[in-house]
C-alpha positions in Angstrom: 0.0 0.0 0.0 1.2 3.4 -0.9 2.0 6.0 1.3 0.5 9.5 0.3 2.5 12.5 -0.7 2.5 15.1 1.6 -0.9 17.3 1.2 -0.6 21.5 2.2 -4.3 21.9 1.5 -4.6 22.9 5.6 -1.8 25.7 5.0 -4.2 26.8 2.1 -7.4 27.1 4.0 -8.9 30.1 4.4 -8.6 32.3 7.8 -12.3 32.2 7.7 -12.7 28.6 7.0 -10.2 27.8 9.5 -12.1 29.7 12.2 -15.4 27.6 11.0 -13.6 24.3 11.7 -12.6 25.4 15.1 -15.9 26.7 16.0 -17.7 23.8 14.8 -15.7 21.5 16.2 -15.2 22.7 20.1 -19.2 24.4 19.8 -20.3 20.6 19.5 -17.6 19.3 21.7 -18.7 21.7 24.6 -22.2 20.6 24.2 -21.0 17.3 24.9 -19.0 17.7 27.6 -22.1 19.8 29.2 -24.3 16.9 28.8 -21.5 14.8 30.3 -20.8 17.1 33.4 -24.3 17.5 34.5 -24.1 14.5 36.5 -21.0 15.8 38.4 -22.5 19.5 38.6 -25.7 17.7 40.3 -24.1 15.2 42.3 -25.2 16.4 45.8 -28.5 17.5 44.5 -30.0 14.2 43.4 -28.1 11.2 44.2 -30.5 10.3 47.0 -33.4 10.4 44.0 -31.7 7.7 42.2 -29.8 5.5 45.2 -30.9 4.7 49.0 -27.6 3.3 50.6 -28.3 4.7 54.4 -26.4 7.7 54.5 -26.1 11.2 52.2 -22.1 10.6 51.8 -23.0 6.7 50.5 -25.8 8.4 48.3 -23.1 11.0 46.6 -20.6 7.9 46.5 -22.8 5.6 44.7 -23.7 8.6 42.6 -19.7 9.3 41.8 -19.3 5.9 40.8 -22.4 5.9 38.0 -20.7 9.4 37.3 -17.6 7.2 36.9 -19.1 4.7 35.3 -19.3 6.8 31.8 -15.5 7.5 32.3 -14.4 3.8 32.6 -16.3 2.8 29.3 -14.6 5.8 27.3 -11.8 3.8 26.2 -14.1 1.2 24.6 -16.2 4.2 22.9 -12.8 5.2 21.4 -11.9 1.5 20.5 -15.4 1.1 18.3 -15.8 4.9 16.9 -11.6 5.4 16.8 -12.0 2.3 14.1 -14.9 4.0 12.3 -13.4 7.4 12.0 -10.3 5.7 10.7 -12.3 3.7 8.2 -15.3 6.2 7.5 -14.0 9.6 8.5 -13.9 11.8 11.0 -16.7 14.0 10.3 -19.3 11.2 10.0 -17.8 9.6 13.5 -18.5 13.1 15.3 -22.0 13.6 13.9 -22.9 9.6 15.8 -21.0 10.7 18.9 -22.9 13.9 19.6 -26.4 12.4 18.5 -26.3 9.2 20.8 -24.5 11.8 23.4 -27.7 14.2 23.2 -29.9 11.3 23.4 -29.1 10.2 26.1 -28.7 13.4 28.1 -32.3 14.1 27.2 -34.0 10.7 28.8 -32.0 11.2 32.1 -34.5 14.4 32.3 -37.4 12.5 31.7 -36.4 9.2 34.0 -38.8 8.5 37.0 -36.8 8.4 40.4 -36.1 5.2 42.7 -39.6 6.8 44.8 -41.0 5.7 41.2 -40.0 2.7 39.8 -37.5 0.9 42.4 -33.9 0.1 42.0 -34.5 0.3 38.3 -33.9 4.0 38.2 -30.5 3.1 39.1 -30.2 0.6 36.6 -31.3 2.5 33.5 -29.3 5.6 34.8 -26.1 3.3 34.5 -27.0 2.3 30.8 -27.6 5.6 29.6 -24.2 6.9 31.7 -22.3 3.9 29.8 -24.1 4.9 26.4 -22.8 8.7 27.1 -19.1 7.4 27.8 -18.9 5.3 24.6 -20.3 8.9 22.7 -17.6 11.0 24.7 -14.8 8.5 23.7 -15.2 9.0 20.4 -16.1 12.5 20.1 -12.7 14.0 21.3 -10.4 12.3 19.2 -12.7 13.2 16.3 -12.9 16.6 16.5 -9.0 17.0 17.9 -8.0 15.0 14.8 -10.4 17.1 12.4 -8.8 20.3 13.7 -5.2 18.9 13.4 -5.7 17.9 10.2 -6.5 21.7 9.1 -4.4 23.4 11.1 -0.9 24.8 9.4 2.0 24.0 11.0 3.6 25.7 14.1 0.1 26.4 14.7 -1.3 23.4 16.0 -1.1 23.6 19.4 -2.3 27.2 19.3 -5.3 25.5 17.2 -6.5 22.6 19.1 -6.5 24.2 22.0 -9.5 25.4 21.7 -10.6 21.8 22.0 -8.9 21.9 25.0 -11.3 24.5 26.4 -14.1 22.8 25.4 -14.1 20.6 28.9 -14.0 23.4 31.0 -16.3 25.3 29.3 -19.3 22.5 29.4 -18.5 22.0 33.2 -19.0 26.2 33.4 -21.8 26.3 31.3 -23.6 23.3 33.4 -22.9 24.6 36.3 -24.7 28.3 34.7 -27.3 26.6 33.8 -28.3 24.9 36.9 -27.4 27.8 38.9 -30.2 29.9 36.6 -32.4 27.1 36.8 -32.2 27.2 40.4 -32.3 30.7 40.8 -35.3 31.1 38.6 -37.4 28.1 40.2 -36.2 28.0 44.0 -34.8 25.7 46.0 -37.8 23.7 46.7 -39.2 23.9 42.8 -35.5 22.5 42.2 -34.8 20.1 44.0 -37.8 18.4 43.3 -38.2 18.7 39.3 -36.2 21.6 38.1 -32.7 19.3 38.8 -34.7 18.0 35.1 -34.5 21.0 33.6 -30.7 20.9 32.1 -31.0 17.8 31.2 -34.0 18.8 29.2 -32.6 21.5 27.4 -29.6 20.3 26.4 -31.7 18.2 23.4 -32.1 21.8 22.0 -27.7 22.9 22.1 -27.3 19.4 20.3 -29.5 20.0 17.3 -27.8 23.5 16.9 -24.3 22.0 17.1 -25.6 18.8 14.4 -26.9 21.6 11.9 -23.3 23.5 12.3 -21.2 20.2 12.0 -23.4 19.0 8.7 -22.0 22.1 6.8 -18.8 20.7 7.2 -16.6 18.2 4.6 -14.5 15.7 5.7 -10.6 16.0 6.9 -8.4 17.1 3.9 -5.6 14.6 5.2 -8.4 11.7 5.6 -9.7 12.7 2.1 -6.9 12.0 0.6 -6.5 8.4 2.2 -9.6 8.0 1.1 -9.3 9.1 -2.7 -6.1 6.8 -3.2 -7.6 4.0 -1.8 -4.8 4.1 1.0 -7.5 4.0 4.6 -6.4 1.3 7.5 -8.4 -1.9 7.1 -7.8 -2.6 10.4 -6.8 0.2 12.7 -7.2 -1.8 15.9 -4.8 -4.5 14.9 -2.0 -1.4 13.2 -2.6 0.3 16.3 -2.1 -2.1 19.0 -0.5 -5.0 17.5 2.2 -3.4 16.4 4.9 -3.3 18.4 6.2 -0.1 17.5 2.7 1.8 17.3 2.0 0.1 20.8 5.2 1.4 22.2 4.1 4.8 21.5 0.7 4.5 22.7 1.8 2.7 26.1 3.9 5.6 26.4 1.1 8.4 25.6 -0.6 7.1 28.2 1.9 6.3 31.1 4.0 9.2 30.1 1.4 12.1 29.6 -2.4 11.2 30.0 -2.6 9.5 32.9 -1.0 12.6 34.9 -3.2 14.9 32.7 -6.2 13.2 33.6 -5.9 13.3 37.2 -4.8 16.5 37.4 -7.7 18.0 35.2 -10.3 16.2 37.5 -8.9 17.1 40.7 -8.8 20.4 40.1 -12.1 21.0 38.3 -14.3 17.8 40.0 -13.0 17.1 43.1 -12.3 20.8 44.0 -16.1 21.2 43.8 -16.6 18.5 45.7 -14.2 19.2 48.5 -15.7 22.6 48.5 -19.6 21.0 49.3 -18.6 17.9 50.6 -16.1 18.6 53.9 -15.4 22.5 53.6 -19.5 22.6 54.0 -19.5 25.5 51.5 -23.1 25.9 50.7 -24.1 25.0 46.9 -24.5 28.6 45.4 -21.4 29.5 46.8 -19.5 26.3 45.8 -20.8 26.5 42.1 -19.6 30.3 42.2 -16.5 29.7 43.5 -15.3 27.1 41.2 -17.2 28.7 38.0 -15.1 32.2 38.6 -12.1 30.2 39.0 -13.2 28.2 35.4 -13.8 31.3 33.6 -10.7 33.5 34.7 -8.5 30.3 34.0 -10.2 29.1 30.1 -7.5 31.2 28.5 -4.8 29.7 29.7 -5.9 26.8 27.5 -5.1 28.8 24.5 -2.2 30.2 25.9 0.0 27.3 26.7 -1.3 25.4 23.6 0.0 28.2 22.1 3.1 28.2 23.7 3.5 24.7 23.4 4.2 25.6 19.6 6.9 28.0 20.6 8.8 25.8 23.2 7.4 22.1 22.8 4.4 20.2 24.7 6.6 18.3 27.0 8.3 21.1 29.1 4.8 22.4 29.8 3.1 18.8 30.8 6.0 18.3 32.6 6.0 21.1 34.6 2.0 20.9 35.1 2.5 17.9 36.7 5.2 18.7 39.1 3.8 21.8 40.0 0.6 19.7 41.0 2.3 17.3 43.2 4.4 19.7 45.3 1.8 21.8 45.7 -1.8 20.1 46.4 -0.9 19.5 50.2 -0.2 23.5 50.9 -3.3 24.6 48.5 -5.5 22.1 49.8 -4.8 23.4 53.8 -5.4 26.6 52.7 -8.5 25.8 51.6 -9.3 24.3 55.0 -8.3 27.8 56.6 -10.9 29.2 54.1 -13.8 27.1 55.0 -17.0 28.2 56.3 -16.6 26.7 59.6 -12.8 25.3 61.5 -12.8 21.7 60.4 -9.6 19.4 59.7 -6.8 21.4 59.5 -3.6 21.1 57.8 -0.2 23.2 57.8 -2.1 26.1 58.5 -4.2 27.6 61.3 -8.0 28.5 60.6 -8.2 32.1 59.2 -12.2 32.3 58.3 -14.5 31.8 55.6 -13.2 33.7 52.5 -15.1 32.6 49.1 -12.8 34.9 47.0 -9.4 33.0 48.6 -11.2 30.0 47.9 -11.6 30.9 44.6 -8.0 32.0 44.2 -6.7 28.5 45.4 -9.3 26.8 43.0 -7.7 28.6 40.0 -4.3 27.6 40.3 -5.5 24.0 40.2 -7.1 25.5 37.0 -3.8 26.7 35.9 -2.3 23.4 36.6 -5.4 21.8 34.0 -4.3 24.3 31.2 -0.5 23.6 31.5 -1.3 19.8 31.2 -4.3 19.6 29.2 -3.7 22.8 26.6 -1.2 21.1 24.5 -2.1 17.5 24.8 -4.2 17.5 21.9 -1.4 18.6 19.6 0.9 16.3 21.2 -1.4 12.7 20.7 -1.9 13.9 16.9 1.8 14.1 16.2 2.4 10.8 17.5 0.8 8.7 15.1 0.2 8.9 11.2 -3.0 9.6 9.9 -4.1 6.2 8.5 -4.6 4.9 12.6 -4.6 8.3 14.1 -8.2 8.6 15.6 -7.7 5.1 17.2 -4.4 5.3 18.4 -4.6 8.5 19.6 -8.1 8.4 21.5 -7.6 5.2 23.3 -4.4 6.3 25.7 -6.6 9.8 25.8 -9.6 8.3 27.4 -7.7 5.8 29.6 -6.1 8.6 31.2 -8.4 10.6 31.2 -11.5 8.2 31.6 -10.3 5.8 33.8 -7.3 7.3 36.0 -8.7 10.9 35.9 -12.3 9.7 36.2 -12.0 7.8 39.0 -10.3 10.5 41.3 -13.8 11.6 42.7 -15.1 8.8 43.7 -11.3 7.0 44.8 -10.3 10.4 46.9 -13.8 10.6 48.8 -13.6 7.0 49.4 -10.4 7.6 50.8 -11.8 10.1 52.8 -14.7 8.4 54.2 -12.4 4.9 55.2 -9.4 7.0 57.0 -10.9 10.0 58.7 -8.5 11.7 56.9 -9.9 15.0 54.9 -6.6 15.2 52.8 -6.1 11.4 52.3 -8.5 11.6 48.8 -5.3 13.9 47.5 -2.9 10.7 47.6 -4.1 8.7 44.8 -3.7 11.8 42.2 -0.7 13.0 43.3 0.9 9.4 43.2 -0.4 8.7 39.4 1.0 12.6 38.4 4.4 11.5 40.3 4.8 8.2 37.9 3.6 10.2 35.0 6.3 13.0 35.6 8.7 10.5 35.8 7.9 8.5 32.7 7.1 11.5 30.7 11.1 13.3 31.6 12.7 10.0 31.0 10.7 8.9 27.6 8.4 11.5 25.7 9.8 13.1 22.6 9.1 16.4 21.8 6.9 16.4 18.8 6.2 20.0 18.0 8.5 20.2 15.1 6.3 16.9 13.3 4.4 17.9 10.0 1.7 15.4 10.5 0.7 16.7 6.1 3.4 13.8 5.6 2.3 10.6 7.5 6.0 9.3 6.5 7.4 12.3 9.7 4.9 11.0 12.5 7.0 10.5 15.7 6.2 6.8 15.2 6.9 6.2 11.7 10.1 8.2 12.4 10.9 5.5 15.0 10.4 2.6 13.4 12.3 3.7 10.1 14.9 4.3 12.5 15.1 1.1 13.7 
């Protein structure tokens, strides 16, 4: 099978048409990440609707895990639609994700409570929760690859960072929706039916993002494959049976995404939870807290992907991770100082409730998120050639993100809850960032410098002609 020539079409593209794929791509993304983060944004709300286990804190838990349920399952949503983007094409793949995504979003809004039907509220809450995580794992690697694929080079990072964004944004915008919603309806009206209205409307942000996404065409770079016959016939087996592509993908994982992903859920996710679970920071103020620290920090997506084209990707994951682990300890007793009322203390003495401090130390676990999580997008594309690209590349993503980073909630509150200790729940992400660190200084190549227009210079294909 020929390789293709290399293809400059992306360096062509239009300002304009450039700023149309990024749009379309990250508008639809967002939407699915909001539908996604509902769950999480709602967690304390409405856990008891759906699970009687004896006790609030087993409710949330047993909520957490459905939560993290959808996060375990990712990596099998990019194994299925990683293999059809590869085969079919990217903009096809993304147009399934978000539809099944939206679907499912829109019956959690209209499913009857355990009051109603018995444990099978549970039960059906699961399947549509693993139905959203197979959407969600295809989804990102689709529209990161689409943007790639258009973006010139030296711009790339700058470019898919605003992919990046698109997580933090759907957590911000759930979180302003149900704080309208609740606002606008009342506690009372909330918590007992209004919790359904974001859900509900989310049906409405999908069909907008399908009718922006259908204008679309299909990846130059994939195009191309296509028109000379030259697509994977089996991107599963290229991607993981070979020893070479494996290599690389073992090492996007262990190396980069596993640190990422813990990092981006513990300071987004478990922050918020921290804040409402054992700080006792009421749910307005919790929401507000982390949402100012969300929107204040979103830029800094685009401005490390940015300056990941400048002065590589793996100095600034690096340094996100390290950063994380010698500082969680200190920034988490602070927090404690912070709290409504003198709790668990830790290197610090209490100091009094302070929402705006709070806030503070909530955004530079944000910043932390951008360093790691702004040029990691860039980084997966370069490693692998565009034949096996959305597979390889969205199977370590979603691992680490899905399974390592998904689990921190429900691991670090578990933790909590089985030592007495408030700050034990920050030893399982600061242990995975550790090994991550480690692997990524000792083993990651920088691939800023790969023109991914030539499938021949992928960091992989460069490897294996090496040896």
């Amino acid at each position: 099978m020929s390789t293709p020539a290399p293809l400059n079409v992306s360096r062509d593209a239009a300002p304009q048409s450039i700023r149309k794929i990024i749009f379309a791509s990250s508008a639809g993304t967002m939407i699915e990440w909001y539908d996604f983060y509902i769950f999480g944004s709602l967690a304390t709300t409405i856990a008891s609707k759906f699970y009687h286990t004896g006790t609030p804190l087993g409710d949330v838990i047993a909520w957490l895990a459905t939560f993290a349920i959808g996060f375990v399952v990712r990596p099998f949503g990019a194994l299925v639609f990683g293999r059809i983007g590869d085969m079919i094409g990217r903009k096809y793949t993304f147009l399934v994700t978000l539809t099944l995504m939206g679907l499912c979003t829109f019956v959690v809004g209209l499913l009857p409570t355990i009051e109603v039907i018995g444990p099978m509220a549970g039960v059906i809450l699961i399947t549509l929760r693993i139905l959203q995580g197979l959407a969600l794992g295809g989804e990102y690697g689709g529209a990161a690859t689409y943007v790639a694929e258009h973006a010139p080079q030296g711009k790339r990072g700058l470019y898919t960072s605003w992919i990046q964004t698109t997580a933090t944004l759907g957590l911000f915008v759930s979180l302003f929706v149900i704080l309208i919603t609740r606002q606008s309806l009342g506690m009372d009206a909330f918590k007992a039916w209004g919790w359904r209205v974001p859900f509900l409307i989310s049906i409405i942000l999908v069909a907008i993002s399908l009718y922006i996404r259908l204008s679309l065409r299909e990846s130059p770079l994939f195009q191309q494959l296509k028109d000379t016959k030259s697509t994977s016939r089996n991107p599963l087996k290229e991607s993981f049976l070979n020893p070479f592509n494996r290599h690389w993908v073992a090492l996007a994982l262990f190396g980069a995404t596993m640190g990422q992903g813990v990092i981006w859920y513990t300071g987004q996710f478990y922050a918020l939870f921290y804040l409402q679970t054992v700080f006792k920071v009421p749910l307005l103020a919790s929401n507000l807290i982390v949402g100012a620290a969300l929107l204040i920090g979103t830029p800094f997506f685009i401005y490390f992907g940015g300056l990941s084209d400048r002065i590589g990707r793996k100095l600034i994951i690096f340094a996100g991770m390290i950063l994380a682990v010698l500082t969680y300890y200190p920034i988490y007793g602070l927090m404690a100082s912070f709290a409504p009322q003198a709790g668990q203390l830790f290197l610090f003495p209490y100091i009094g409730y302070h929402p705006v401090m709070l806030s503070v130390l909530v955004f530079i676990q944000v910043i932390y998120v951008t360093m790691v999580y702004g040029p990691i997008a860039a980084f997966l594309v370069e490693l692998f050639p565009t034949k096996i690209r959305y597979t390889s590349m969205s199977l370590p993503y979603h691992i680490g993100n899905g399974v390592f980073g998904g689990l921190v909630p429900v691991i670090g509150l578990t933790l909590l809850n089985a030592t007495g200790n408030n700050f034990a729940g920050l030893w399982y992400p600061m242990a995975v960032s550790t090994i991550c660190a480690l692997v990524c200084y000792v083993f990651i190549r920088e691939t800023k410098d790969v023109d991914i227009a030539d499938a021949s210079t992928s960091v992989v294909m460069r490897y294996q002609a090496a040896a």
